[in-house]
C-alpha positions in Angstrom: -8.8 -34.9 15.1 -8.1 -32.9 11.9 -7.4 -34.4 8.6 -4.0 -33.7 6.8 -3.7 -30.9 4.9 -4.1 -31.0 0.8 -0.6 -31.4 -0.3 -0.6 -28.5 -2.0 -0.3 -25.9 0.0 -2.0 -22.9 0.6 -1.3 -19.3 1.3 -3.3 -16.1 2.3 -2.1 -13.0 0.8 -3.3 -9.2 1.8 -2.3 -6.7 -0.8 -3.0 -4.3 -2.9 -3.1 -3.3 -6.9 1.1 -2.9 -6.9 3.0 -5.8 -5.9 -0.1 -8.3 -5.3 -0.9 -9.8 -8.8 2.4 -10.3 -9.4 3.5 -12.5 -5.9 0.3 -14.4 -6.9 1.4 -15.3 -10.4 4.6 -16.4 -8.8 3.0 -18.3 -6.1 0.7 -20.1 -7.9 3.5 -20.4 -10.5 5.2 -22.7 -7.9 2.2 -24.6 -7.0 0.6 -22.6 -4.3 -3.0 -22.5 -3.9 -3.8 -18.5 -2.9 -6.7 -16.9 -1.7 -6.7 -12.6 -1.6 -7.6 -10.2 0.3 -8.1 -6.3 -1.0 -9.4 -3.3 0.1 -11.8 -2.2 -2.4 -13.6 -3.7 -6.0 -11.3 -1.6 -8.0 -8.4 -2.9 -6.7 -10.1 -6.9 -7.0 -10.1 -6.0 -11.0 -6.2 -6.0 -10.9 -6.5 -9.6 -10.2 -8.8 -10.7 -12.8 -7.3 -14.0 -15.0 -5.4 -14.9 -12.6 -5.8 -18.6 -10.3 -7.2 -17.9 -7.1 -8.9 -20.2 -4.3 -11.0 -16.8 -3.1 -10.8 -13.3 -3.3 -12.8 -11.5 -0.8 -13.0 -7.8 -0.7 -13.5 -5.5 1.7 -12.1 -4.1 5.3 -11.4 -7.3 7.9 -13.0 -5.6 10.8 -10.0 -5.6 13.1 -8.6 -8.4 14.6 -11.8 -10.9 15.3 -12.5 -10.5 11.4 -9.1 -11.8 11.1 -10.0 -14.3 13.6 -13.1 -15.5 11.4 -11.2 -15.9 8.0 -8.7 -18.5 9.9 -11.2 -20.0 11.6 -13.4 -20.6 8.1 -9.8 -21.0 6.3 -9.5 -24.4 8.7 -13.0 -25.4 8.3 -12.8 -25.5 4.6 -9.3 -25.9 3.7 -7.4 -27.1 6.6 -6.4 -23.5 7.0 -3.5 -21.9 5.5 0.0 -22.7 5.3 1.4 -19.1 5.7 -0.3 -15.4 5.9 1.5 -12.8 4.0 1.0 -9.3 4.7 1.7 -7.3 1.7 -0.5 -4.2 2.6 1.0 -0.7 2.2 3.4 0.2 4.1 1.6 3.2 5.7 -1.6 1.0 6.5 -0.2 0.0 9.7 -3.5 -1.0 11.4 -4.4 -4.1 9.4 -0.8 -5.2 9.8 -0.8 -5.1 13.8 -4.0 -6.3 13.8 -2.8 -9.3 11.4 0.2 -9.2 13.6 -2.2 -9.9 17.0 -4.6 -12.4 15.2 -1.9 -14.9 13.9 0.1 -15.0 17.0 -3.5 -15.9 19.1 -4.6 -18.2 16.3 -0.8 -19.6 16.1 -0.5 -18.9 12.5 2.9 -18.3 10.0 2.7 -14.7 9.4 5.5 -13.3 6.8 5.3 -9.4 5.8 6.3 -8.6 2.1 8.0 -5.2 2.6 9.1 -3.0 -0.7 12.5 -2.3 -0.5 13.4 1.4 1.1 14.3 4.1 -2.0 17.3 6.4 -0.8 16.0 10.0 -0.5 18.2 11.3 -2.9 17.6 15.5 -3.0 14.0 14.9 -1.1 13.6 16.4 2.5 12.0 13.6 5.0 9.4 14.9 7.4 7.3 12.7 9.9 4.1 13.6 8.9 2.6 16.3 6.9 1.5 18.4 9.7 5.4 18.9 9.9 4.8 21.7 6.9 3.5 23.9 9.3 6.4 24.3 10.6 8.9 25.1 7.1 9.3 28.3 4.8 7.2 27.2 2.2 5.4 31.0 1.0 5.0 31.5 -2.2 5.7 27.6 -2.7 2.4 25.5 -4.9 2.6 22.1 -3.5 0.8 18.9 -5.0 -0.1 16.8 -2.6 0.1 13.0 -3.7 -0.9 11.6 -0.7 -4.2 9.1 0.3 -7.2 11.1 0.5 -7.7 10.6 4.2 -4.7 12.0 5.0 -5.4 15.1 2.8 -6.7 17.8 5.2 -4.1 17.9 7.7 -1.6 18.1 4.8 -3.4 20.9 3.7 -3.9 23.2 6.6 -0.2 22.4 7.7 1.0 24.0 4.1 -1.5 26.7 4.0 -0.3 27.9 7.5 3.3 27.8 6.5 2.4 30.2 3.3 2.1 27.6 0.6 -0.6 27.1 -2.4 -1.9 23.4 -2.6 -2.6 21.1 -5.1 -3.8 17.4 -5.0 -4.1 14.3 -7.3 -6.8 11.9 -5.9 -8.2 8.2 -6.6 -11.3 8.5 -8.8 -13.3 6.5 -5.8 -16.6 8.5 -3.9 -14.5 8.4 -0.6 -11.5 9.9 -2.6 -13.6 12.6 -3.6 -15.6 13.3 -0.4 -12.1 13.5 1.5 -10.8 15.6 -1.0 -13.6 18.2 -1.0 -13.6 18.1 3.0 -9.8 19.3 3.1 -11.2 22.3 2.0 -9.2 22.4 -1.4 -10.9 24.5 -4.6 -12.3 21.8 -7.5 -9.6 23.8 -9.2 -7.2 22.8 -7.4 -8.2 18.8 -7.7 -6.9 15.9 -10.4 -8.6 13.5 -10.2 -6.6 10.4 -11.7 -5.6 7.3 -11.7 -2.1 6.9 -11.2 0.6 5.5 -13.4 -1.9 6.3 -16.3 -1.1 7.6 -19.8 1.0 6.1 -22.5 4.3 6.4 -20.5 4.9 6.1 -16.8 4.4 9.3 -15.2 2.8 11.3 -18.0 0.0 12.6 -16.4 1.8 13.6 -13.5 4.0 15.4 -15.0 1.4 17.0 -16.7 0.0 18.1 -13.8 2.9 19.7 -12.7 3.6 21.7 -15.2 0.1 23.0 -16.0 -0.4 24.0 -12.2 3.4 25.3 -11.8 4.3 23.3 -9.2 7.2 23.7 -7.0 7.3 20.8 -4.8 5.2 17.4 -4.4 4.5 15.9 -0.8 4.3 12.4 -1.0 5.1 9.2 1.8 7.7 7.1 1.4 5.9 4.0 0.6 8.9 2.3 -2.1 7.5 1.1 -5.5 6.5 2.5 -8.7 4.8 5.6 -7.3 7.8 7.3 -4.9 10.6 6.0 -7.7 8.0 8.0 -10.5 8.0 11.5 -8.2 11.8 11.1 -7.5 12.1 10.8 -11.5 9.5 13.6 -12.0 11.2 15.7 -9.5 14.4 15.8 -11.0 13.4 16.4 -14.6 11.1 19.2 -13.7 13.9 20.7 -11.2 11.1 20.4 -7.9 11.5 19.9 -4.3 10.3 16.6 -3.5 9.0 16.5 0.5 8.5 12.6 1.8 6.8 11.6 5.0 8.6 8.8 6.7 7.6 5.1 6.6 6.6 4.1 9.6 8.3 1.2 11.4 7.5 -2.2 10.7 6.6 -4.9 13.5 10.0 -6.2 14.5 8.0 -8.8 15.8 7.1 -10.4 12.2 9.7 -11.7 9.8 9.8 -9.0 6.6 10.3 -10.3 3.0 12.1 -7.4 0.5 11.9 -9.6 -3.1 9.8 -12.0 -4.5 12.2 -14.5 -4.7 13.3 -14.4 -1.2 9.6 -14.5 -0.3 9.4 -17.5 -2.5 12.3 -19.3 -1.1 11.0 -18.2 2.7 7.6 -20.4 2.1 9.8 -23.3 0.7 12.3 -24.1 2.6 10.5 -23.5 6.2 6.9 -25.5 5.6 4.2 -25.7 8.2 4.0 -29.2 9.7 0.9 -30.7 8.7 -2.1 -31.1 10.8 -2.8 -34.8 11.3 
């Protein structure tokens, strides 16, 4: 028979560098013990000061990774009170594979989802290779999109006539996709976003120095898409954002921190004894 669980309770949080660090100040703010999950070393520096039970980086491998966390979560900790999936919105594998592991394992899953921006002036298009298919000659895109996704994005705006740009993550596998996709080192910034004195000042540095006409970006929410709306307007460019995809109707969605607070507290896990 297991023991009962610590009375203070623990959650598991998957994120990234945007909203993570911020629901695990307020989490442990309200007592919570938290252990994190991220993607990559750079993004485990955005966490550094803060209160954490673990923080283990790296790719999950699917769902019997998932699998192996719970099961060493129970071993050492009685397991975890709730799972929150607060990956971005367009990595959709780790979230049906979250989505698959915590209904075998029967474990609490929430999803933290940012809020949906309106579109405003930008056109929506399913996915870049959808390009390919508009009158875009003459047009010099910048393509602020992950790096994987980069060389489909390309050819489809190169077939429909247009010239193309691209910001990308100072990382090795940034650069290597970038290079693959075929795009000129001229044609390549590679930067960090959201850095420069001011919110958007390098971006909109880029656009004006390669005389940009329209950005192509996904319609993740946050900082970034609100920043190339903003950047958009100023500058007087088209703004071209690929869809979100659906989310897992399957697993309760969280939009605020508050609401995700008041979620955890008012519906606890029974405890194991």
């Amino acid at each position: 028979m297991q023991a009962c669980r610590n009375d203070q309770p623990h959650v598991w949080l998957l994120s990234g560098t945007g909203e993570g660090p911020v629901l695990v100040a307020a989490l442990v703010a309200q007592g919570w013990r938290v252990s994190v999950s991220v993607v990559s070393a750079s993004a485990a520096g955005a966490y550094a000061g803060l209160s954490l039970e673990d923080l283990w980086t790296g790719p999950l491998d699917g769902v019997e990774g998932i699998l192996g966390v719970l099961d060493q979560a129970r071993d050492r900790h009685q397991g975890f009170d709730w799972v929150v999936d607060a990956t971005h919105p367009f990595a959709v594998k780790i979230s049906t594979d979250l989505q698959s592991a915590c209904q075998e394992f029967v474990q609490p899953l929430l999803r933290f989802e940012r809020p949906m921006e309106g579109c405003g002036e930008a056109s929506l298009i399913a996915s870049s290779a959808d390009l390919a298919r508009q009158t875009l000659q003459g047009s010099r895109l910048l393509m602020a999109l992950g790096a994987r996704h980069l060389g489909q994005a390309v050819r489809a705006a190169r077939q429909a006539g247009a010239q193309v740009f691209a910001r990308v993550l100072p990382s090795p596998e940034s650069l290597r996709h970038a290079l693959a996709s075929g795009l000129p080192e001229h044609h390549l910034a590679v930067v960090r976003p959201l850095q420069g004195q001011s919110h958007g000042e390098l971006e909109s540095a880029l656009c004006r120095r390669w005389s940009i006409t329209a950005v192509v970006c996904r319609q993740s929410g946050g900082v970034t898409e609100q920043l190339w709306h903003k950047i958009c307007r100023q500058q007087g460019l088209g703004l071209w954002l690929i869809s979100r995809p659906q989310p897992c109707l399957a697993v309760e969605a969280i939009g605020s921190v508050e609401s995700l607070l008041n979620r955890l507290s008012t519906d606890p896990v029974a405890p194991l004894c």
